[in-house]
N, C-alpha and C positions, 0 to 999 in steps of 0.2 A: 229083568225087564217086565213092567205090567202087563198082565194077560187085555187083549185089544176087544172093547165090546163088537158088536154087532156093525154096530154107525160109526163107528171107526175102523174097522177092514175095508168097509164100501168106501169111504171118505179115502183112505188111501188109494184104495184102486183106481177112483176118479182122479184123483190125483194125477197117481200113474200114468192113464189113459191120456191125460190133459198135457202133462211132460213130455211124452212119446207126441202127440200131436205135435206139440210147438218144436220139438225136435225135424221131426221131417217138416214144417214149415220150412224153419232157418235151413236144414240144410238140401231141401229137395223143390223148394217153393208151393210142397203138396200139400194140403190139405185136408186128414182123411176120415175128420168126422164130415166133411162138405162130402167130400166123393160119396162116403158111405147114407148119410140121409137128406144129400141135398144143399145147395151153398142158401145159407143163412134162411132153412125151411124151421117150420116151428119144433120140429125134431131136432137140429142140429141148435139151435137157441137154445132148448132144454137141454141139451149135454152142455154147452155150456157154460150157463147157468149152473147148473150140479156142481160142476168139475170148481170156478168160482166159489159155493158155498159151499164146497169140503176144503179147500184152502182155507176160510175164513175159519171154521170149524175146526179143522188141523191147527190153527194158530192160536187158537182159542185154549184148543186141548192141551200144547204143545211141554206146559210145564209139568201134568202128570202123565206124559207119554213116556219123558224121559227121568222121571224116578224110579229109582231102584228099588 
């Protein structure tokens, strides 16, 4: 597996972070970057926006994440 730069651990996490949110959406109807800085505050549009341009970014990257 390729060693992951800098912009690509963050880009995962965001990920992550973004996954687990829509996870407790669907199954808690919760929300918890809203709870945590606010429903649809300029905080909570900035996460996710990020969380958005690390997908895009992950997709991007995606054919030398997975060379060996």
């Amino acid at each position: 597996m390729p060693k992951l730069s800098s912009l690509q651990w963050i880009a995962l996490i965001l990920l992550i972070v973004g996954g687990l949110n829509w996870g407790l959406v669907g199954l808690f109807d919760f929300d918890l970057v809203a709870a945590i800085f606010g429903m649809m505050s300029a905080l909570s549009r900035i996460v996710y926006i990020l969380v958005g341009l690390s997908a895009i970014y992950i997709l991007g990257t995606l054919g030398r994440l997975t060379k060996g």
